[in-house]
N, C-alpha and C positions, 0 to 999 in steps of 0.2 A: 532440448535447447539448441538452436540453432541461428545463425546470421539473420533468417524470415521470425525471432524470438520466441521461435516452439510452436509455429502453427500448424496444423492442420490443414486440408485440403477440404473447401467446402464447393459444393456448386449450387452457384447464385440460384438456378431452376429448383432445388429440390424443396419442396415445400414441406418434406415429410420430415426435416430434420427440424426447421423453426419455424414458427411463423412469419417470418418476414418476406416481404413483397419487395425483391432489391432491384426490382425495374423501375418503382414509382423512387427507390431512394436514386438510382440511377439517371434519374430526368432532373431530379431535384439537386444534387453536386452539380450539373450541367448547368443547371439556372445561376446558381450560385459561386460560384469558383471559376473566375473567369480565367481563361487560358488550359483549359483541360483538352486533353490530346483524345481524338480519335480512336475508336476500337470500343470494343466491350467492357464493361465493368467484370473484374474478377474478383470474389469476394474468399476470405482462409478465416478462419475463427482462429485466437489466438488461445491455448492449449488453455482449457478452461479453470478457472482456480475457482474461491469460493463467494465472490461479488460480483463486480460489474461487467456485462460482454462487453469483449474487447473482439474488432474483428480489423483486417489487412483490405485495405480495399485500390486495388490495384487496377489503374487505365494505363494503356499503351505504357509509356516510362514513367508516369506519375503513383506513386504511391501515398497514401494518407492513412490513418488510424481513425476507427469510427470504435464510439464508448456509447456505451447505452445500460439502463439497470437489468436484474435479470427479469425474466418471465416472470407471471405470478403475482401475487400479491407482495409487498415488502412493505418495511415498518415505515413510519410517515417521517419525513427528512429526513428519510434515508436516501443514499445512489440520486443525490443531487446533480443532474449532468450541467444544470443549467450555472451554479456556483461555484462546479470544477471551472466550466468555462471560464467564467469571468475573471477567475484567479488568475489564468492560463493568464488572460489579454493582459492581466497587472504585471506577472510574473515575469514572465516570455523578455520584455525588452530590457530587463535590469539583471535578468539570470538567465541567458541563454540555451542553459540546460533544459529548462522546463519547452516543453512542445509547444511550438506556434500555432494559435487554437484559429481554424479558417470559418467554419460556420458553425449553428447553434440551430438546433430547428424541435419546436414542442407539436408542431401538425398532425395528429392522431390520422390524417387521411393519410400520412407517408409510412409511420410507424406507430404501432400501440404504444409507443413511451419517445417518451423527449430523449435526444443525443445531440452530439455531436460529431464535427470532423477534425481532427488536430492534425500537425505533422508526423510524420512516419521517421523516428530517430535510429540513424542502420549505426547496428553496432550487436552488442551478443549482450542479451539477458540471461545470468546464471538463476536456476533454479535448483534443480537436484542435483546438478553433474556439471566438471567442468569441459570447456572443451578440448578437444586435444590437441588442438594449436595452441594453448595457453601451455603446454606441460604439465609433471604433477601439480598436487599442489604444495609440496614441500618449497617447490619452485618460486609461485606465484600467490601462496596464502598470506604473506606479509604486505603484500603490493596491493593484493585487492582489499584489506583490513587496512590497510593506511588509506586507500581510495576511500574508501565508504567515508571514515571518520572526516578527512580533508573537507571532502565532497558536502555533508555536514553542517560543519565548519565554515566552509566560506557560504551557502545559504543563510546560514544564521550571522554572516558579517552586515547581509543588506539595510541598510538604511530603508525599512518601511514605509516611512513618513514619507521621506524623500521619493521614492515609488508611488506616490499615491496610494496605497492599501490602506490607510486607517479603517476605510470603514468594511473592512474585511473580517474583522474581529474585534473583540469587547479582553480588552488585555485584564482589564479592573475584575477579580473574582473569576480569573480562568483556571483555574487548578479546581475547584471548588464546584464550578458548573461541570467540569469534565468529571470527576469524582462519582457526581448528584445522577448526570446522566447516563456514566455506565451500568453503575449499580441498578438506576430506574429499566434500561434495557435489560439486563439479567433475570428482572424479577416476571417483566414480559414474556421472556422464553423459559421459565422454569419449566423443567422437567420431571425431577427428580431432584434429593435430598444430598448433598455434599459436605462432608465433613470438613466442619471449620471454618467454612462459605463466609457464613453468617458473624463471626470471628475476626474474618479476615477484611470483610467491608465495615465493619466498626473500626477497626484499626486504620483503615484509610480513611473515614469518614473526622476521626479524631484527629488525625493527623496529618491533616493540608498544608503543606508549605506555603511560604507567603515568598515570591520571587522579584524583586524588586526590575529586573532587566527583563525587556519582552522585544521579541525575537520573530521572522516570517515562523510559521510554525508547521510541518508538514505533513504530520499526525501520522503518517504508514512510512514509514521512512527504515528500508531495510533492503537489503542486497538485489530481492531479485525483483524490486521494484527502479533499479537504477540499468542502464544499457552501458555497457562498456565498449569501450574501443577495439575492434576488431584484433589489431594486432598487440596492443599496452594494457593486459589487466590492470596498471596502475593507472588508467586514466579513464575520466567520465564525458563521454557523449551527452548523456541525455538522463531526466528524473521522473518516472512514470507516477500516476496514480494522485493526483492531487485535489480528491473527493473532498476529504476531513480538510482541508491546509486551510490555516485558518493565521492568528495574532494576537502569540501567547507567550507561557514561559519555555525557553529554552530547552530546559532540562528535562521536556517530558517528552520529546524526540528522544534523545538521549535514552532515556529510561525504555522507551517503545525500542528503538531499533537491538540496546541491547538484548531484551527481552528473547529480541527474533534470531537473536545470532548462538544457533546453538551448539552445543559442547560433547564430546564424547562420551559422557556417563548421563547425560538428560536423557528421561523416561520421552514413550511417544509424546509430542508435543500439537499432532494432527496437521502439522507445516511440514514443508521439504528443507530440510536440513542439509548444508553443503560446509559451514562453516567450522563442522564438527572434526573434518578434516586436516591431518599434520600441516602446519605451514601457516594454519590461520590464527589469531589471535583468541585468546580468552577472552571471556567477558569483563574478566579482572583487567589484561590488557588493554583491553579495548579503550575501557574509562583511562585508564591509565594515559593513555596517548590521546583521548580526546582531552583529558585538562590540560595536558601539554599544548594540544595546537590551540584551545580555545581560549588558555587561561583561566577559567573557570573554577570556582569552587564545585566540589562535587564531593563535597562530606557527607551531603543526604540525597546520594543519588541511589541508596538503597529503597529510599519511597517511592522515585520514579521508575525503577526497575520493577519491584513491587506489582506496581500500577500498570504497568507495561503487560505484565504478565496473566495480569485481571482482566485487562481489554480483551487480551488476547481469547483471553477462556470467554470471555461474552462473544466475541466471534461467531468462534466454534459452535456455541452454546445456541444462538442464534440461526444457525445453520439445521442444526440438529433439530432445534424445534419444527423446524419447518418440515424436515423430513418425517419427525414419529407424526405431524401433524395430517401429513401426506399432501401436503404444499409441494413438496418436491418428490421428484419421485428415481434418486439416486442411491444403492447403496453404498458407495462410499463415505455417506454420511450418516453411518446405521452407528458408529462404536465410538464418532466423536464425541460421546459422552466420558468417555474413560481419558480421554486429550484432555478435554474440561476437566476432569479430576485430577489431574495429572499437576496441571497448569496451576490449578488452585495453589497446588501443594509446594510448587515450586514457587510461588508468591509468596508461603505461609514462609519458608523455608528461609528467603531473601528479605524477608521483614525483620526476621529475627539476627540476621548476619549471617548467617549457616552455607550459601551458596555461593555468595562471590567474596 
C-alpha cells in the first residue's frame, strides 16, 4: 500500500507477463484524449486482488487508471467495463468522489476485452496495513470507521432521479433478484459439499426484506475499495470499483461493507483484513454510527449482513472454481475453499444473532 495504491512495476514491452499490446493501447489514448503530453506510455499493474485488472498508466505528467476484466474465460455479465463506465459518466458530476470516466473502447484489434480509461484519484488505498504516516491505528482507527460510514452516507444522500440514473437499475424486486442471482452463481461454481450451505440459502431465499426507500447502490463498498487523503485518514478522495453499482435498497451496502470489515476473533475470511485492528470500530459499532448518521432503521440489518457474507463466499467460491477447474493457474487460490466455509459459517452464525 502506497501513495502509486500498491502498484507494481510493469514494463509496457514484456509480453511474457500479459498478453497485452500497450503500443496499439498507446496510439489509441493519443486518438482519443485530447491534450495528452509528450514521452512514452508507462504502464504499473495495480497489486492484483481477485476481479478486475486494474493498471497505472502513466505519460509525461499525466496519469489515468485503465480497468479491464481478467484473462480467461469469466461468467456472462460478469466484469462489465462498459456499465461501470457509464455509471462513472452519471455518477462522476453529482458525487465527485467517483473517477471521471475519459474513454470506453470494446476494439478487440486494441485489446482481447473491452476497458476503459478513468481518472487517476492520488491519495492511499488501505489494504492489509496502514501507513506510517497515518500512525497506529489506536490513533486513526476511529477516523477511518467514521470516514467509511460518512462516506456511505452521504452516497446514499443523492438524489438518483434528479442524476438522471433511473434507468441504471430496476429498484421494484431488488433484494429478491440479488438473492435469486447469487445463490444461481454459487451453484455454477460448486465444488464441493458445505455444511448448512443449502440451510443457509433457504433462509435467505425465505426471508427477503421488502425496502420501501432505494438509494444509488454500490454493491462492493468497503475500505480498501475507497482512496483516502494523503494526509487526513478521516477524509475521502476518491470511491473505487463501481462494476455491481447499481439502484436499490440501501441496506444491502450496509449489510456488504460490514460483512468486509473484520474483527479480531473472525476465522480466515480469504480478504485482507486491516480493520481487525485496535482503534477501529466493531461491526456492532459500525451499524451503531451508521443509524446515527443515516437515521435509518436497521432492526433487520442482520439479513443484510447475512447476505453480505454469502456474496462474499460466492466470491471466493467463484474464484476457486476456476482454479481447481485450471482456468487460472494461481496457488493462492488453492484453500479458498476453507474461506468459503468459513464465510458460510459466519452467515449461519449472524442469521441466528450470535455474531454481532
Amino acid at each position: 500500500m502506497t501513495n502509486d495504491q500498491g502498484v507494481d512495476r510493469m514494463s509496457a514491452a514484456d509480453k511474457t507477463i500479459e498478453p497485452i499490446d500497450w503500443t496499439k493501447v498507446a496510439k489509441h489514448l493519443r486518438k482519443s484524449i485530447p491534450g495528452l503530453p509528450e514521452g512514452e506510455m508507462e504502464v504499473q499493474q495495480f497489486s492484483e486482488g481477485y476481479s478486475n485488472l486494474t493498471y497505472l498508466i502513466r505519460i509525461g505528467n499525466w496519469e489515468g487508471v485503465l480497468r479491464r476484466p481478467p484473462f480467461g474465460e469469466v461468467p456472462p455479465r460478469a466484469h462489465d467495463m462498459e456499465r461501470e463506465y457509464r455509471m462513472l459518466e452519471k455518477v462522476n458530476p453529482v458525487f465527485p468522489l467517483a473517477p471521471k470516466p475519459y474513454i470506453y473502447c470494446e476494439d478487440p484489434e486494441i485489446m482481447d476485452k473491452h476497458f476503459y480509461v478513468m481518472e487517476k484519484k492520488q491519495g492511499v488505498v488501505i489494504d492489509d496495513q496502514l501507513p506510517e504516516s497515518y500512525g497506529s491505528s489506536e490513533q486513526v482507527g476511529m477516523a477511518i470507521s467514521k470516514n467509511v460510514i460518512n462516506t456511505l452516507v452521504q452516497l446514499q444522500s443523492i438524489d438518483y432521479k434528479e442524476a438522471g440514473m433511473e434507468e441504471m437499475g430496476k429498484p421494484e424486486g431488488f433484494m429478491e433478484r440479488q438473492v435469486k442471482g447469487w445463490i444461481k452463481r454459487y451453484s455454477q461454481s460448486k465444488t464441493e459439499e458445505i455444511e448448512k450451505l443449502n440451510e443457509l440459502e433457504s433462509w435467505l431465499s425465505a426471508n427477503i426484506p421488502v425496502n420501501a426507500e432505494t438509494t444509488i447502490v454500490h454493491n462492493d463498498f468497503k475500505l480498501n475499495n475507497m482512496v483516502l487523503d494523503q494526509e487526513n485518514p478521516g477524509k475521502a478522495v476518491g470511491i473505487l470499483d463501481w462494476e455491481l453499482s447499481t439502484i436499490g435498497d440501501p441496506l444491502s451496502d450496509l449489510g456488504s461493507t460490514v460483512a468486509y470489515w473484520g474483527e479480531p476473533d473472525d476465522p480466515d475470511m480469504g480478504i485482507n483484513i486491516v480493520t481487525s485492528q485496535p482503534g477501529f470500530f466493531s461491526r456492532k459499532e459500525f451499524i451503531e454510527e451508521y443509524a446515527k448518521q443515516s437515521g435509518r432503521d436497521v432492526s433487520n440489518v442482520d439479513y443484510y449482513v447475512t447476505f453480505g457474507f454469502y456474496k462474499l463466499a460466492v466470491i471466493l467460491q467463484q474464484i476457486h472454481y476456476r482454479w481447481k477447474t485450471g482456468e487460472i493457474d494461481d496457488d493462492r487460490f488453492s484453500d479458498l475453499n476453507q474461506a468459503v466455509s468459513n464465510l458460510v459459517d459466519m452467515a449461519n452464525l449472524t442469521r441466528s444473532g450470535q455474531l454481532i
